[in-house]
C-alpha positions as CSV (number, residue, x, y, z in Angstrom):
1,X,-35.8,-42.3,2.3
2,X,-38.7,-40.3,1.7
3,X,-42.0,-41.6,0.3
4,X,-41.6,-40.4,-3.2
5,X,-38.1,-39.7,-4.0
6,X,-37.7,-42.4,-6.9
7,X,-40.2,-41.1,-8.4
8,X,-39.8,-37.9,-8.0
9,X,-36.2,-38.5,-9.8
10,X,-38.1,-39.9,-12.7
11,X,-40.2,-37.2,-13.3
12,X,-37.1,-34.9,-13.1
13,X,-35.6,-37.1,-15.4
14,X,-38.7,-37.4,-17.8
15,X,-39.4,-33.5,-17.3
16,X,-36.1,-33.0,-19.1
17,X,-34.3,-32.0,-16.2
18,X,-34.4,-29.1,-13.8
19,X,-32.7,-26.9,-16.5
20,X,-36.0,-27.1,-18.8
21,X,-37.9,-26.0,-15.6
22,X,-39.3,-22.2,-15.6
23,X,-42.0,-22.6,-12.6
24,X,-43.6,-25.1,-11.1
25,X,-46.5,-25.2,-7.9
26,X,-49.5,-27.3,-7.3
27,X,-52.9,-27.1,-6.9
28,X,-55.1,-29.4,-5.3
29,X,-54.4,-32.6,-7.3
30,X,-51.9,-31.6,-9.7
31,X,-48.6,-30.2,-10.6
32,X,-48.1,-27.5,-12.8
33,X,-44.8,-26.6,-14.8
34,X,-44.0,-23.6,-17.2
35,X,-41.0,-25.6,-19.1
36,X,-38.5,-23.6,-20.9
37,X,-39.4,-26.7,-24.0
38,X,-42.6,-28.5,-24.0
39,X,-40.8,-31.5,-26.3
40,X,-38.4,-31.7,-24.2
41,X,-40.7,-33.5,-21.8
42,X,-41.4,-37.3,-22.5
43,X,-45.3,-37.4,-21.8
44,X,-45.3,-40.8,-22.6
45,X,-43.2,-41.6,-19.9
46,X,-44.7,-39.7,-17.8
47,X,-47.8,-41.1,-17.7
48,X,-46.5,-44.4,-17.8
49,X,-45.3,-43.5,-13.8
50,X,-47.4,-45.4,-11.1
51,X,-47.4,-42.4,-9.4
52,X,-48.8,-40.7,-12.5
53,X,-52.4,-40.4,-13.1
54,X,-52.7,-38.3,-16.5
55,X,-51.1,-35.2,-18.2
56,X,-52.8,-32.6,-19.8
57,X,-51.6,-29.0,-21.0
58,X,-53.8,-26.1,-20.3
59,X,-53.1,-22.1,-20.0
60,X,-49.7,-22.2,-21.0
61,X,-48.9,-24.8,-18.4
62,X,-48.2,-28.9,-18.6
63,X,-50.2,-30.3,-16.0
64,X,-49.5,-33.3,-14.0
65,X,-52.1,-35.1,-12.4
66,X,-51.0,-36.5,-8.7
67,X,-53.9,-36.8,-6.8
68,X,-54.2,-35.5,-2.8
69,X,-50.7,-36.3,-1.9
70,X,-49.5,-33.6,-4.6
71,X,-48.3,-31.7,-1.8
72,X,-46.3,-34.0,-0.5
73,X,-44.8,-35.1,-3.6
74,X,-44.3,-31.4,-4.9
75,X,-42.2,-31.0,-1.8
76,X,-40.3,-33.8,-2.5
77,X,-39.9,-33.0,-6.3
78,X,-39.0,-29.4,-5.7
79,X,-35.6,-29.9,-3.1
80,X,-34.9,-32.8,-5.5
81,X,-35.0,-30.6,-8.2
82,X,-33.5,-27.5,-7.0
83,X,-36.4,-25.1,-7.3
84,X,-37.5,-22.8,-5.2
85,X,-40.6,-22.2,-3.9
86,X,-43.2,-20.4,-6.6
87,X,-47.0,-18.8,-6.1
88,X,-49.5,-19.5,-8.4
89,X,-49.6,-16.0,-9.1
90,X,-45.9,-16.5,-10.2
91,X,-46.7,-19.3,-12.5
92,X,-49.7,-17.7,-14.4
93,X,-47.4,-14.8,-15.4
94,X,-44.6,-17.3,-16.5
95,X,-47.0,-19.2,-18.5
96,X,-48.5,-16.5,-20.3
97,X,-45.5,-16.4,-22.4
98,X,-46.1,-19.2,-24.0
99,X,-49.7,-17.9,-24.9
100,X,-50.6,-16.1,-28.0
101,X,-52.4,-12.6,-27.7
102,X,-55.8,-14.1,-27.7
103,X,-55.1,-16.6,-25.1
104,X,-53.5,-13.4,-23.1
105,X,-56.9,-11.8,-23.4
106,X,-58.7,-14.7,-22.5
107,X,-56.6,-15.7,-19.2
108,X,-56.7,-12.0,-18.0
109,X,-61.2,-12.6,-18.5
110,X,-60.4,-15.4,-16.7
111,X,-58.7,-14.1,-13.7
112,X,-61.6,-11.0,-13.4
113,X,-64.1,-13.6,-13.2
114,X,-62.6,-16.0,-11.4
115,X,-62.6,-14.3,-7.9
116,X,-66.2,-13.4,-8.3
117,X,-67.7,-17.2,-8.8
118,X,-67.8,-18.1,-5.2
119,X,-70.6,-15.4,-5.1
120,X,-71.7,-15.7,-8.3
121,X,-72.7,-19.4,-7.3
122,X,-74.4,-18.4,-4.0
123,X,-76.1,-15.8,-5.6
124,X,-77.7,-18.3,-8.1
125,X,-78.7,-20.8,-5.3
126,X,-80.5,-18.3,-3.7
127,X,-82.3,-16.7,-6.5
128,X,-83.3,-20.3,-7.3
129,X,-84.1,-20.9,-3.8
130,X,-86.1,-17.8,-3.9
131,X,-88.2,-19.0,-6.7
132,X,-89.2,-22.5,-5.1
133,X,-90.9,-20.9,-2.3
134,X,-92.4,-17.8,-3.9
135,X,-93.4,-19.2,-7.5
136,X,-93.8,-22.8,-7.3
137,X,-97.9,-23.1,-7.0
138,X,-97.6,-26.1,-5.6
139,X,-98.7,-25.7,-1.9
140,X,-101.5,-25.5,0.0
141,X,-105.3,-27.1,-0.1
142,X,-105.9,-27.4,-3.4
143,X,-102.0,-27.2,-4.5
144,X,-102.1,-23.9,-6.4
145,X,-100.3,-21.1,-3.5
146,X,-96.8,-20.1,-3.2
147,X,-95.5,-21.1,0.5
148,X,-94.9,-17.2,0.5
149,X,-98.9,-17.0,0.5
150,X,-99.4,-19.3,2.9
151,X,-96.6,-18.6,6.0
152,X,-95.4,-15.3,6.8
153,X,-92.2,-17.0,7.8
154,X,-91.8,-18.0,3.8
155,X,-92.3,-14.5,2.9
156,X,-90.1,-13.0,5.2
157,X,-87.4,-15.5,4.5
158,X,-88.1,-14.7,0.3
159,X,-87.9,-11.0,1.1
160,X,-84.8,-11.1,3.4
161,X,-82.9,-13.5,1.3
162,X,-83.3,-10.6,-1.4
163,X,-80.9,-8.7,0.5
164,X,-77.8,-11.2,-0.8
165,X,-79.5,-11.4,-4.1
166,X,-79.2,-7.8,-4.7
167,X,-76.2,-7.5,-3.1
168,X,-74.4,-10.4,-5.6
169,X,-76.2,-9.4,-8.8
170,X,-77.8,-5.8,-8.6
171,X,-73.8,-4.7,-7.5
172,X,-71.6,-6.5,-9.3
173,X,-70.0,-3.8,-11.1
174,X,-68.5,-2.8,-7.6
175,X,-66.7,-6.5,-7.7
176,X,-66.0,-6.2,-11.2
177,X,-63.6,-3.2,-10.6
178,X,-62.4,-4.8,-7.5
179,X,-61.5,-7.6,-9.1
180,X,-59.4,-5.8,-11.9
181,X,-57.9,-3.5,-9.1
182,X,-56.8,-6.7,-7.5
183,X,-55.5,-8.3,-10.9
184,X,-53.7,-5.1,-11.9
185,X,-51.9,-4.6,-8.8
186,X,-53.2,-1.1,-7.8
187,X,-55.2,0.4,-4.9
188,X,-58.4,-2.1,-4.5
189,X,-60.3,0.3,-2.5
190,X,-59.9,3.2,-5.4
191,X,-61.7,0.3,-7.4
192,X,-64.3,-0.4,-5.0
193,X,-65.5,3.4,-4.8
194,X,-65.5,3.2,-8.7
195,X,-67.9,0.7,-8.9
196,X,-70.3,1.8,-6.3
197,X,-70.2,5.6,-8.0
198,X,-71.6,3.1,-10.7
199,X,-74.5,1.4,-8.7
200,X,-75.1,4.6,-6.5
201,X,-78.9,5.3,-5.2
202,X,-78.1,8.7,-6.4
203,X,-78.6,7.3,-10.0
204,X,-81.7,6.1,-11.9
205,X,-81.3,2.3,-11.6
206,X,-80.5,0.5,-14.7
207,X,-83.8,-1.5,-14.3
208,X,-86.2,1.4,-14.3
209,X,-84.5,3.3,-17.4
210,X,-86.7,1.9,-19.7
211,X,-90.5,2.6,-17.8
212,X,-89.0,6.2,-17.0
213,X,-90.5,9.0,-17.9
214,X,-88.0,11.6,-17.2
215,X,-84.3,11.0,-16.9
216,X,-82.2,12.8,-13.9
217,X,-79.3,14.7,-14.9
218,X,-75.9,16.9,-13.8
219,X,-76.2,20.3,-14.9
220,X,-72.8,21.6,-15.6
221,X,-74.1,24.7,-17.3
222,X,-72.3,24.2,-20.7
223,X,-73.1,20.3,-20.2
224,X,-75.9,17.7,-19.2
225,X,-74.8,14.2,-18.3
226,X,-77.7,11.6,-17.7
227,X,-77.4,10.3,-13.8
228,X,-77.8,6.7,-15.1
229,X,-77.0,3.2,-13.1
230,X,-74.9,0.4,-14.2
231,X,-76.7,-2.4,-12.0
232,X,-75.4,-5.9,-13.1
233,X,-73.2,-4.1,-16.2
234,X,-70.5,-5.9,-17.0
235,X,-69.3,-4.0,-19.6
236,X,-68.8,-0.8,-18.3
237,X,-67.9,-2.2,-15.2
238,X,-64.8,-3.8,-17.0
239,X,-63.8,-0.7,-19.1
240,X,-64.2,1.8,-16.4
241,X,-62.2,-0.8,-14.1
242,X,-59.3,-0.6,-16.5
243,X,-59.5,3.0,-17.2
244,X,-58.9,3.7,-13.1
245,X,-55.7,1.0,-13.4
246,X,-54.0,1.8,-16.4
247,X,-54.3,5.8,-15.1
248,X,-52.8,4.9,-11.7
249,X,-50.0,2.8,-12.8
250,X,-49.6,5.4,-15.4
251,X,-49.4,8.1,-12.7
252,X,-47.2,6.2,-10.3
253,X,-44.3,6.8,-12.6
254,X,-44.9,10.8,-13.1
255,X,-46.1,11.7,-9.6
256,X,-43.2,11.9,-6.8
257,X,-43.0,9.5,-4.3
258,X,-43.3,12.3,-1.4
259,X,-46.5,13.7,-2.9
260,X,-48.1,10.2,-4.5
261,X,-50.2,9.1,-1.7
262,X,-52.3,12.6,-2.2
263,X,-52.4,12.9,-6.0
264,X,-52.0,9.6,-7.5
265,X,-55.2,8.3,-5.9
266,X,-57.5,11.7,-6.9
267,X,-56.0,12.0,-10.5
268,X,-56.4,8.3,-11.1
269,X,-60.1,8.2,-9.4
270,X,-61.5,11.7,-10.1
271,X,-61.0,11.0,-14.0
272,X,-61.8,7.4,-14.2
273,X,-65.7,8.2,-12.5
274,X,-66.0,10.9,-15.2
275,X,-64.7,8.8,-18.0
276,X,-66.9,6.1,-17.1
277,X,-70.3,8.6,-16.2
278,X,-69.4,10.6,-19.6
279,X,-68.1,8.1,-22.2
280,X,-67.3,4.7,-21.1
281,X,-70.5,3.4,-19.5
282,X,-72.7,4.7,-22.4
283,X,-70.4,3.0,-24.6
284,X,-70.6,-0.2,-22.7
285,X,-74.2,0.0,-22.1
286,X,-74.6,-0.6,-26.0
287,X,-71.7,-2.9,-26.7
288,X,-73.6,-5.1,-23.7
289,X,-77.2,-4.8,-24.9
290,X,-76.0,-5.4,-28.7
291,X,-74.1,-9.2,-27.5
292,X,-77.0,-10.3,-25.2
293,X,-79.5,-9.4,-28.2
294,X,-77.4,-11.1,-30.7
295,X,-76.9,-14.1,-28.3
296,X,-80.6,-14.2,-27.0
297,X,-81.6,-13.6,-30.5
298,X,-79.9,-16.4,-32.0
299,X,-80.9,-18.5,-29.2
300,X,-84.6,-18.0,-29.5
301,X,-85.4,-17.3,-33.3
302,X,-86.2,-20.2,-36.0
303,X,-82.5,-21.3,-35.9
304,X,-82.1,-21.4,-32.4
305,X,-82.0,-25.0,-32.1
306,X,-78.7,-24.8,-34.4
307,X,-77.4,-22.3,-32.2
308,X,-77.9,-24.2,-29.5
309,X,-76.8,-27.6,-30.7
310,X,-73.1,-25.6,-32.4
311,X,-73.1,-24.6,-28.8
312,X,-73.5,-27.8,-26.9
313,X,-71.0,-29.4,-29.2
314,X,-68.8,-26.9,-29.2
315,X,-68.7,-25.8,-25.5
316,X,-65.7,-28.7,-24.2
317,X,-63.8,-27.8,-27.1
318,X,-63.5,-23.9,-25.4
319,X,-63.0,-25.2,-22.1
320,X,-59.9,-26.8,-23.8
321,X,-58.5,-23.4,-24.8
322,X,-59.8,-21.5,-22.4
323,X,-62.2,-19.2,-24.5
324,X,-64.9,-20.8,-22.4
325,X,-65.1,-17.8,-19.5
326,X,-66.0,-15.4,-22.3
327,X,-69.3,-16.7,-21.7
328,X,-69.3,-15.9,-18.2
329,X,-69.3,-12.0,-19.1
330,X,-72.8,-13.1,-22.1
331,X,-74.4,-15.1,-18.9
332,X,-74.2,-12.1,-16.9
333,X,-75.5,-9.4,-19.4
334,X,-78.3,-11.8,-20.3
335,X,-79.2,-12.1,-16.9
336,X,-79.2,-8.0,-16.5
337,X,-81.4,-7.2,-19.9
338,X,-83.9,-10.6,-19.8
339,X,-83.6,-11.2,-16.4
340,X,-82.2,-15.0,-17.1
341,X,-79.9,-16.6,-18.8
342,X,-80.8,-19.6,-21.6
343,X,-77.0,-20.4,-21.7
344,X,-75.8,-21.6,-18.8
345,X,-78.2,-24.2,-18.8
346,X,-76.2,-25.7,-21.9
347,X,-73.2,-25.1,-20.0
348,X,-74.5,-27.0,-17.1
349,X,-75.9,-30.0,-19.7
350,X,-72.1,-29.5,-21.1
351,X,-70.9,-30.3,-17.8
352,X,-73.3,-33.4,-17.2
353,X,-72.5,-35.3,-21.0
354,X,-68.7,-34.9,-20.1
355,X,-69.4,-36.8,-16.5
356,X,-71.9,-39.7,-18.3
357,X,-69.0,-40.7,-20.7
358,X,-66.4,-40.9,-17.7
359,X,-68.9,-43.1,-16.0
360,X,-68.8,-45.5,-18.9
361,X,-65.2,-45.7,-19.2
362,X,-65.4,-46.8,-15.4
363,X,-67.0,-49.9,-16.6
364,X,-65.4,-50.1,-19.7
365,X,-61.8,-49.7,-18.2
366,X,-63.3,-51.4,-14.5
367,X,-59.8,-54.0,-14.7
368,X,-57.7,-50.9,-15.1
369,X,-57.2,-50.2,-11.1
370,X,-55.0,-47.0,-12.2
371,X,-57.2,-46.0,-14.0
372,X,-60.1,-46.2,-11.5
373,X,-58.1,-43.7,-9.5
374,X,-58.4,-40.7,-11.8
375,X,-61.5,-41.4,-13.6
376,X,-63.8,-42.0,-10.4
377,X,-63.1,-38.8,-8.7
378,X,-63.3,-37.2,-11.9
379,X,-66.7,-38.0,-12.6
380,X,-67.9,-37.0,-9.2
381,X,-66.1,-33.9,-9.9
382,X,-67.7,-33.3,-13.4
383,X,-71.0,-34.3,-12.1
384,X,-70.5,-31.6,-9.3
385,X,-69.7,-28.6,-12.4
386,X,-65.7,-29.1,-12.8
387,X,-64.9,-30.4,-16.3
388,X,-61.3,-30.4,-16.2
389,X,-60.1,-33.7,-14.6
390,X,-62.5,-35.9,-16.7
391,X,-61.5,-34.3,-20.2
392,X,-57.9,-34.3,-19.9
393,X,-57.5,-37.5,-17.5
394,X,-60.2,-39.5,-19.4
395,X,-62.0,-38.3,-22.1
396,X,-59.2,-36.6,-24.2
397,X,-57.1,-39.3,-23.8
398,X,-59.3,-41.9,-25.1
399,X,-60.8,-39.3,-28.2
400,X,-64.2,-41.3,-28.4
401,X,-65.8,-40.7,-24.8
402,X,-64.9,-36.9,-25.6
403,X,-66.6,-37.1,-28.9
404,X,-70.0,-39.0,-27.2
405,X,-70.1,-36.2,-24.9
406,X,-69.9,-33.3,-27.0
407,X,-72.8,-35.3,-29.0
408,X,-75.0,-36.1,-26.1
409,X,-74.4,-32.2,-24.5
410,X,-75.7,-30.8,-28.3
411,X,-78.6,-33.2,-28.5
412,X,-79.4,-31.9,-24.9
413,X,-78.9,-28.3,-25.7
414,X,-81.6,-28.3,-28.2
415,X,-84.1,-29.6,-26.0
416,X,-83.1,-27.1,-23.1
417,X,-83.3,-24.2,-25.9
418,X,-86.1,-25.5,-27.8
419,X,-88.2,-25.5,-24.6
420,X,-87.0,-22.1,-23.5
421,X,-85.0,-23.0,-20.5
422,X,-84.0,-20.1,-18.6
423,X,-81.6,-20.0,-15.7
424,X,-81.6,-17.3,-12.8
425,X,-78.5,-16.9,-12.9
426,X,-74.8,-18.5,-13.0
427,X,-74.5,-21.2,-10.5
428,X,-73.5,-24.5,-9.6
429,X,-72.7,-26.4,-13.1
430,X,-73.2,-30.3,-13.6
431,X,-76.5,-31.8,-11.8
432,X,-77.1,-29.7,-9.0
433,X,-77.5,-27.0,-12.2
434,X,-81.1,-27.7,-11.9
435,X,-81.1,-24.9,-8.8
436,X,-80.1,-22.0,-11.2
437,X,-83.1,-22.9,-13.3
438,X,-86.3,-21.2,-12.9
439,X,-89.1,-23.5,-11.4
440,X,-91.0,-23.1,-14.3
441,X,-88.6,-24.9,-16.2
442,X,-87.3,-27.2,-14.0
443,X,-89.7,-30.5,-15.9
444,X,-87.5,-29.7,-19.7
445,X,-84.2,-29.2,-18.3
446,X,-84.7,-32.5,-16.4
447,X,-85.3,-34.1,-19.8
448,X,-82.2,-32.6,-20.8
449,X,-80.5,-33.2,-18.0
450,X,-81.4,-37.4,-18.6
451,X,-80.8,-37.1,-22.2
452,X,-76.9,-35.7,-21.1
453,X,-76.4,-39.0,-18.6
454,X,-78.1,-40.8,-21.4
455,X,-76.9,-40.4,-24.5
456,X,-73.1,-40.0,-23.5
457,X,-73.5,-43.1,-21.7
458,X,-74.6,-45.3,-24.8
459,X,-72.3,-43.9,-27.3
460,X,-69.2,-44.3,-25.3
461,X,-70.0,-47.9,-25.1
462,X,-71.1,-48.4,-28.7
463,X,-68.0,-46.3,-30.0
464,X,-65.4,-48.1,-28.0
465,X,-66.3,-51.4,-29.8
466,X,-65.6,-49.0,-33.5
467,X,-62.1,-48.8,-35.2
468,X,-62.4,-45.7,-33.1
469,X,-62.4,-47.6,-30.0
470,X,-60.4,-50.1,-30.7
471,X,-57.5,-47.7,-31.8
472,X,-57.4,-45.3,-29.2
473,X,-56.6,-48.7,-27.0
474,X,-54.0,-49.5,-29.1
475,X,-52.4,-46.4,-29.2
476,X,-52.6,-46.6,-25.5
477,X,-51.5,-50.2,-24.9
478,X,-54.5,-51.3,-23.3
């Protein structure tokens, strides 16, 4: 008998058979099903399973938490079941129907974004890297040079490393439209071309616009269009990226299949760079700058400190629903107008206050040897920038850790705003956050960074011996 086939037939069972199952894959620690009836499925049950380490429903999809032999038991599970073998890909269009339109929109943010993070991430390393050797002051005799001013090897290292940084930030529009190509299902190297006619040297690059004197244009004799860049736009990026997709899926159904591979990519391309020269990147330029002012505005006036403590509170909460990669697109045009970012940092300190709480439920709950197995590696994990297996294995469950954390991130995004924390860039969330941040703030957002271990820490523990407390134990039979 295989290793999990009893309990694989439970689940089935619990699932509400294989009849209730639409899709189902894995990912690293967990299963994911899109079921034809989410009450059909007994979570109780479920998580009452040795086998079982927590539930949690995200995207559309109920999510079982396995741990690294998911793979194993998902093989198990599926010829037990009777389903066949499913992509993620597969699964993220089945559960979109159980999403409303504004979780649609969301998820389809989401999976623009999401391919870019990897460099996104390295981008922000480096860039933070960048500004421990070449503004830190604290090197030399009397501890007041750069090490770029005191080894040539420093400066050529800070100059060289500017080629990624450029490369990641200065040209993201080019993955932008990439990335929707890819999502959309049409030709991704149509998309690429699009976003570098967006970033060309031809243009005026977006960060000289506003010092120029004279703007270069086309002169189409009845017509002037300003030859303008769109370095780190996201905004235009995205509209001119769906402008090039929606025309060549549009023109595959016209165009004949003998003559497609000629016309299909020049009327879908040729249109979509003029769109986005003559209409579209304008347009976006302004719909950009107005959201970063509003959001750096808000951030940094009288009131800020409300701002940022509605923020910090409220940040898990959109994690929970997903709304939380809209931010993604404000980090990014923040970054491109003010040349940092004072919201990631929250998001970081977000990440930290969820981790702190886990941490006390492991000494809280240190009996509970289940237990121990999800909310351990979850708190590395959240302490590392991923949120998700300590608030729906842990934190959620419980109610009052999830509460202490949202409290301790809001206290701690009032000191990062107060103080004018600014990160490079988007990076690495959780503690190692602190190398997005630029050096001259790195002293505040540690503060806030030990007021998010801090606070969390001593609220779970004094909430857990509340009514609170004491109920969500109940409710759980602990």
């Amino acid at each position: 008998m295989a290793k999990y086939t009893e309990s694989a037939k439970e689940l089935l069972e619990h699932i509400g058979g294989n009849e209730n199952i639409s899709v189902v894959t894995h990912c690293a620690t967990r299963m994911r099903f899109v079921l034809n009836d989410n009450d059909k499925a007994d979570k109780q049950k479920i998580e009452d399973m040795d086998v079982v380490k927590g539930t949690f429903t995200n995207a559309g999809q109920f999510q079982i938490i396995i741990g690294n032999d998911v793979a194993t038991f998902y093989n198990e599970f599926s010829e037990i079941a009777g389903v066949g073998d499913t992509s993620k890909e597969d699964a993220k269009v089945a559960a979109k129907q159980n999403m409303s339109f504004i979780q649609r929109l969301i998820a389809n943010l989401a999976e623009i974004f999401t391919p870019l993070i990897p460099a996104l991430v390295v981008g922000g390393l480096i860039l933070g890297f960048r500004n421990v050797i070449g503004e830190l002051p604290n090197f030399g005799p009397n501890n007041d040079q750069a090490l770029v001013e005191l080894s040539q090897f420093w400066s050529g290292a800070n100059d060289f490393l500017w080629l990624i940084g450029e490369a990641i930030f200065h040209f993201l529009p080019v993955g932008i439209v990439w990335s929707i190509t890819r999502k959309m299902g049409t030709t991704q190297i149509l998309g690429i071309v699009l976003g570098i006619t967006l970033v060309s040297p031809q243009l005026l690059n977006a960060y000289g616009v506003a010092e120029a004197t004279e703007i270069p244009f086309w002169d189409f004799g009845f017509a002037t269009v300003d030859m303008i860049g769109y370095q780190a736009q996201v905004i235009p990026a995205i509209l001119a990226g769906f402008v090039l997709a929606y025309l060549e899926l549009g023109l595959r159904k016209i165009i004949p299949n003998v003559i497609s591979m000629i016309f299909v990519p020049l009327f879908a391309l040729l249109p979509a760079v003029i769109v986005a020269h003559v209409i579209l990147g304008p347009i976006g330029w302004v719909i950009g700058d107005w959201i970063s002012n509003v959001v750096y505005s808000g951030l940094t006036s009288a009131f800020g400190w409300l701002f940022a403590a509605v923020f910090g509170f409220a940040y898990a909460p959109l994690v929970i629903t997903g709304l939380h990669h809209m931010t993604n697109a404000i980090d990014l045009q923040l970054m491109s107008i003010f040349e940092g970012t004072n919201l990631w940092p929250m998001i970081a300190l977000s990440n930290i206050a969820q981790g702190s709480a886990v941490v006390a439920m492991i000494f809280l709950n240190r009996r509970d040897e289940k237990e121990q197995q999800v909310s351990i590696p979850a708190a590395v994990s959240c302490y590392l920038g991923v949120t998700e297996p300590a608030m729906f294995g842990i934190n959620i469950k419980y109610g009052f850790p999830f509460l202490a954390a949202m409290i301790g991130s809001s206290i701690a995004a009032v000191i990062s705003v107060g103080s004018g924390v600014m990160a490079n860039s988007i990076g690495v969330g959780g503690l190692p956050g602190i190398l997005s941040i630029q050096s001259a703030h790195y002293l505040m957002f540690g503060v806030a960074m030990a007021v998010a271990i801090a606070v969390p820490l001593v609220l779970t523990f004094a909430l857990a011996k509340t009514k609170m407390g004491k109920n969500a134990y109940e409710r759980l039979g602990k």
